[in-house]
C-alpha positions in Angstrom: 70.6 77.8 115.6 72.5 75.5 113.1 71.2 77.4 110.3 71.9 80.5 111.7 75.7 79.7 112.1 75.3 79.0 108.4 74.4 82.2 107.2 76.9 83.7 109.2 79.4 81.7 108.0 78.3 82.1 104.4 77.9 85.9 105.0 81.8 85.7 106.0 82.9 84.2 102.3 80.6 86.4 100.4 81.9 89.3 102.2 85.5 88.2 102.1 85.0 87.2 98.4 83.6 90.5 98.2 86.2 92.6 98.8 88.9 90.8 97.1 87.1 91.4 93.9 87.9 95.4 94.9 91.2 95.2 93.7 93.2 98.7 93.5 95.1 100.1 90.3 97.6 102.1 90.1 98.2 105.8 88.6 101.6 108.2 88.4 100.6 110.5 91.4 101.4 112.0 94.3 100.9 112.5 98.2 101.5 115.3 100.9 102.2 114.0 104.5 100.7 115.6 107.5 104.2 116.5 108.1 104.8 118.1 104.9 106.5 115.3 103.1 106.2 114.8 99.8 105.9 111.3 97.9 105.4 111.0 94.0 105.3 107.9 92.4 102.4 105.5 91.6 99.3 105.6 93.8 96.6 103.3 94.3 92.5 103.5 93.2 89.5 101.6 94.0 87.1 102.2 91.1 84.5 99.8 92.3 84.8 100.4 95.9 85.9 104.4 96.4 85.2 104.7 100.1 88.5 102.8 100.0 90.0 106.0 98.7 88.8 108.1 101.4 90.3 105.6 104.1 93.9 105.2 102.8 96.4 104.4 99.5 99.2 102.1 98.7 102.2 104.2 96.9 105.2 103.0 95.1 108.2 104.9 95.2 108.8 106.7 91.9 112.4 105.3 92.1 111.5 102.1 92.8 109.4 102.4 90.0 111.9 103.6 88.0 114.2 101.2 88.5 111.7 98.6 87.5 109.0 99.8 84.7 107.0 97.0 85.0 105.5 98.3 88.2 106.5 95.2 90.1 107.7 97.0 93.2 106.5 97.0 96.7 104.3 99.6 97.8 103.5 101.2 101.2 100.1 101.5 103.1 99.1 105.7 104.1 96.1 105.9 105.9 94.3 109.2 106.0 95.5 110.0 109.4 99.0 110.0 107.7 97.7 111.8 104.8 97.1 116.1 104.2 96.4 115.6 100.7 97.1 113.3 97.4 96.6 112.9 93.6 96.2 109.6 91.9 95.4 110.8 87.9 93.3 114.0 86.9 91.6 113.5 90.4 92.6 115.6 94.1 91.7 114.1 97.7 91.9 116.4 100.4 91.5 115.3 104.6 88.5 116.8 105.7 86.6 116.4 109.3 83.4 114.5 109.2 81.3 112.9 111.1 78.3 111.1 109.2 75.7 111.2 111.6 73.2 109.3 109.1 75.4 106.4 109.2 76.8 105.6 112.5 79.5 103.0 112.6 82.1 101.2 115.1 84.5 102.7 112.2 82.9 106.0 113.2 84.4 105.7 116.6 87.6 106.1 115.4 89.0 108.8 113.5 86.1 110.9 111.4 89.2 112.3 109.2 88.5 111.3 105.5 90.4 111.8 102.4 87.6 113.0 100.4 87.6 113.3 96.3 87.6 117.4 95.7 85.4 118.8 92.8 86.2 122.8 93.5 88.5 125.3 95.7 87.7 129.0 96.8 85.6 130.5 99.0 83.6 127.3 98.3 85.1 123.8 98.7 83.5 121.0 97.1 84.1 117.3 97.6 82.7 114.2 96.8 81.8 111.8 100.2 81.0 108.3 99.9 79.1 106.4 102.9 80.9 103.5 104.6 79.7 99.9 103.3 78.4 98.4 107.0 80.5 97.0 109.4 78.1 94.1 110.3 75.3 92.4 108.6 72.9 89.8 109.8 70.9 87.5 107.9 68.8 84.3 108.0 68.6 84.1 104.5 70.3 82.0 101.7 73.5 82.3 100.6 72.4 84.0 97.7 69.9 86.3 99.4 72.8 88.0 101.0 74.6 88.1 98.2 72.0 89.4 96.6 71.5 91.8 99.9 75.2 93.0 99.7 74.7 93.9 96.2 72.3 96.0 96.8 73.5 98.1 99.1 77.0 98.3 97.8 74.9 99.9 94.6 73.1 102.3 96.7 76.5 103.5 98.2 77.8 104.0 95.0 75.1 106.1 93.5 73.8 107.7 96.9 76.9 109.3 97.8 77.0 113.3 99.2 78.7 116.5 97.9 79.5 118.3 100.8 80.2 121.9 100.6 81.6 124.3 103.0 81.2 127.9 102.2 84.6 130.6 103.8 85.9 127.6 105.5 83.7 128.3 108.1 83.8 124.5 108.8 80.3 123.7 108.3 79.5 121.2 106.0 76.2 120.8 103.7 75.0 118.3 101.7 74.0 119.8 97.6 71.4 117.5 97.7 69.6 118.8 101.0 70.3 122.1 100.4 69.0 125.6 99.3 72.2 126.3 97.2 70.5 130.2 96.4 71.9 130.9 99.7 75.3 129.8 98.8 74.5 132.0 96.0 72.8 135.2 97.1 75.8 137.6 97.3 77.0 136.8 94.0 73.9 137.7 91.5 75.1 137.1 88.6 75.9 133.5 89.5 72.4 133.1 91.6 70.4 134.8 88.6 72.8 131.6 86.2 71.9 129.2 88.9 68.1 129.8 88.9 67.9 130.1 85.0 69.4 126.6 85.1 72.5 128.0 82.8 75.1 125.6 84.4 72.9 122.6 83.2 70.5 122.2 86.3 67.0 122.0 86.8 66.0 125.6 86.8 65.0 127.1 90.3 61.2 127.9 90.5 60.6 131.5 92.6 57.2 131.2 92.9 56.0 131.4 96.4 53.3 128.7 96.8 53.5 125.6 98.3 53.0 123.4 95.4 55.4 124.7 93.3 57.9 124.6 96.4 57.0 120.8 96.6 57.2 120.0 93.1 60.9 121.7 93.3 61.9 120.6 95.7 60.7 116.7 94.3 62.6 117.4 91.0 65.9 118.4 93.1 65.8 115.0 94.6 64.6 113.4 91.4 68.0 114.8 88.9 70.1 115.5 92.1 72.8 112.8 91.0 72.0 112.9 87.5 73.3 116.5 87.3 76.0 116.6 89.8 78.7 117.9 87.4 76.3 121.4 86.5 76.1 121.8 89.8 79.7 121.5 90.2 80.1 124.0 87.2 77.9 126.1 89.7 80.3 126.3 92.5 83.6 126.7 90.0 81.9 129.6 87.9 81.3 131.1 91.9 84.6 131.0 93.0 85.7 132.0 90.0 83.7 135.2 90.2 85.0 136.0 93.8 89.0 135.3 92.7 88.4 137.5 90.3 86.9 140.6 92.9 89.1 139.7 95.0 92.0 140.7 92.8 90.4 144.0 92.2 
């Protein structure tokens, strides 16, 4: 029992030590209240721990920031059920309604509202969804086995994470990487006939019918899936840019 207390407690400072190593920065930005509001100023970003991001921001005032150059001001805490959108830099977070039933969490209790990183706008949204590090971890390892342990996993969140796409805002929302994106695809040819001839940069899309070749597909989609992320976001642009453009015809 002793050495279980141990691990727990050493679990606690490896945790805590942790996450003050995922210190925020800050970049000239802005955010949009719920209500409407607009704040501009500098906005916070956790590189090494984005699921941060999708949870809430520290801003400082662009005229307390004005007032003092060196960024020494104090900034205010926006969660994301106080948030509709932001920008911190060249990237956009929009709220979105989740619930990420592969990872169920006390947090997940709460509100399923993220701010989530968005890679494309138009009939298809695109955003970029990182799974919550766990709420609780037990252990009757070695100090350094969790730590090791916590490693781990916090690089599996980092390269694991989801694009989730919703197609006509029709409020459904798919994973790239577990889905048949030819049916995203189908009513715009040109952009399905790109897609399969692997033109945006993917792995090109075998037709064939039999079961191998559906297998071995289907094993390279999961094998480049996060390699190739940005052709696939190409994908999605160059397909809403197609449809803007009918649109306006």
């Amino acid at each position: 029992m002793k050495q279980f207390y141990l691990a727990i407690f050493a679990l606690f400072l490896l945790v805590t030590a942790a996450t003050a190593q995922d210190k925020e920065t800050y970049q000239p930005g802005y955010a949009i209240l719920k209500d409407g509001k607009r704040l501009s100023g500098l906005i916070s970003y956790f590189a090494s721990a984005p699921w941060y991001n999708q949870r809430f921001i520290y801003v400082k005032d662009s005229a307390a920031v004005a007032a003092k150059p060196d960024g020494n001001v104090p900034s205010k805490k926006y969660t994301a059920d106080d948030l509709k959108f932001y920008q911190v830099g060249d990237r956009v977070y929009t709220k979105v309604h989740y619930v990420d039933y592969d990872n169920l969490q006390l947090k997940s209790l709460g509100s399923n509202d993220h701010m989530l990183e968005t890679f494309a706008s138009g009939r298809i949204n695109v955003y970029r969804f990182y799974t919550y590090p766990k709420d609780v971890y037990f252990s009757f390892g070695s100090a350094d086995e969790v730590n090791d342990r916590i490693k781990k996993d916090k690089n599996n969140l980092l390269e694991n994470w989801k694009m989730l796409t919703e197609k006509d805002a029709n409020g459904k929302l798919n994973d790239a990487y577990d889905y048949d994106l030819q049916k995203y695809f189908q009513d715009t040819p040109e952009v399905l006939q790109k897609f399969r001839d692997g033109a945006y940069g993917n792995e090109p899309v075998s037709t064939k019918k039999g079961l191998a070749a559906r297998m071995i597909s289907m094993a390279r989609q999961k094998t480049f899936n996060h390699i190739n992320w940005e052709s696939l976001v190409a994908a999605f642009k160059d397909y809403n840019r197609v449809n803007a453009a009918a649109g306006t015809k």
